[in-house]
Residue, then its C-alpha position, 0 to 999 in steps of 0.5 A: x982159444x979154450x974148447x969152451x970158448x970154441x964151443x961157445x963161439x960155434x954154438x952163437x952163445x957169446x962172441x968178442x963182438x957181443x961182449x963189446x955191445x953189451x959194454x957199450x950198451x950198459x955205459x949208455x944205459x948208466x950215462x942216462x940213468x945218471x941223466x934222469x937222476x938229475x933230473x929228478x933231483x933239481x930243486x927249484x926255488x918258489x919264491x924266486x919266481x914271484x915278483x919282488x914288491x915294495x909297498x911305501x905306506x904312509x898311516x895317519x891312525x892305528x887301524x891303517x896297521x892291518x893293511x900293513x900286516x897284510x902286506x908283510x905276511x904277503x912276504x912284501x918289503x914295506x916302507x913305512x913313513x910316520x911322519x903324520x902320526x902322534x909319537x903315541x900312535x907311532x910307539x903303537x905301530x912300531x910296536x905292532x908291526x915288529x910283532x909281525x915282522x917277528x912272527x914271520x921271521x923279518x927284520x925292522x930297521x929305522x932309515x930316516x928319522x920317523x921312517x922305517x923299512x920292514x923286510x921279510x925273512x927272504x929280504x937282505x938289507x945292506x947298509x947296516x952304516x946307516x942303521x948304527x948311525x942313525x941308532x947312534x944319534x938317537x932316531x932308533x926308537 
């Protein structure tokens, strides 16, 4: 041992046993700084948290179509069916209803003849078989 480290030793300044402390002590402190870090940084997902809706709707006249555009700027999936409506209220309401869909970032696709799905952005549609299919056979208006 050097004369400074007896000095050192004999005045109580710095001793091995201290020096292992202070290491343990700074690997504790930086395991929690980590851990709050974590912390702070998660993110969490708004929408996942919300219940997932899908509203069937059936319109006979154009200004059903309100109600419609309510539900899908409400982020809900909307199944339309336009079996009751004339081929000029129903070009109307596909016409009006894409617009919304569009604005909000979704997608519109046919399912049966006369019968739509309309999906806002956060919405997958699995199935695009079907969709070619029934485009293919002329249902796609």
């Amino acid at each position: 041992m050097s004369f400074i480290g007896s000095l050192k030793e004999i005045l109580g300044m710095d001793t091995e046993e201290e020096n292992e402390n202070d290491f343990e002590t700074f690997d504790n402190s930086a395991d929690n700084y980590d851990d709050e870090a974590n912390k702070r940084n998660k993110v969490v997902n708004i929408h996942a948290t919300a219940q997932l809706q899908v509203i069937l709707v059936k319109p006979e006249v154009f200004q059903d179509t309100k109600a419609i555009a309510d539900h899908l700027n409400s982020k809900k999936t909307v199944v339309l069916n336009l079996e009751s409506t004339t081929p000029d209220v129903t070009r109307r309401i596909i016409d009006f209803l894409g617009g919304v869909a569009y604005a909000n970032g979704g997608n519109i696709k046919p399912v049966a003849n006369n019968t739509f799905i309309i999906t806002p952005y956060n919405v997958g549609f699995v199935g695009e078989d079907l969709v070619g299919e029934l485009e293919n056979n002329g249902v796609f208006l």
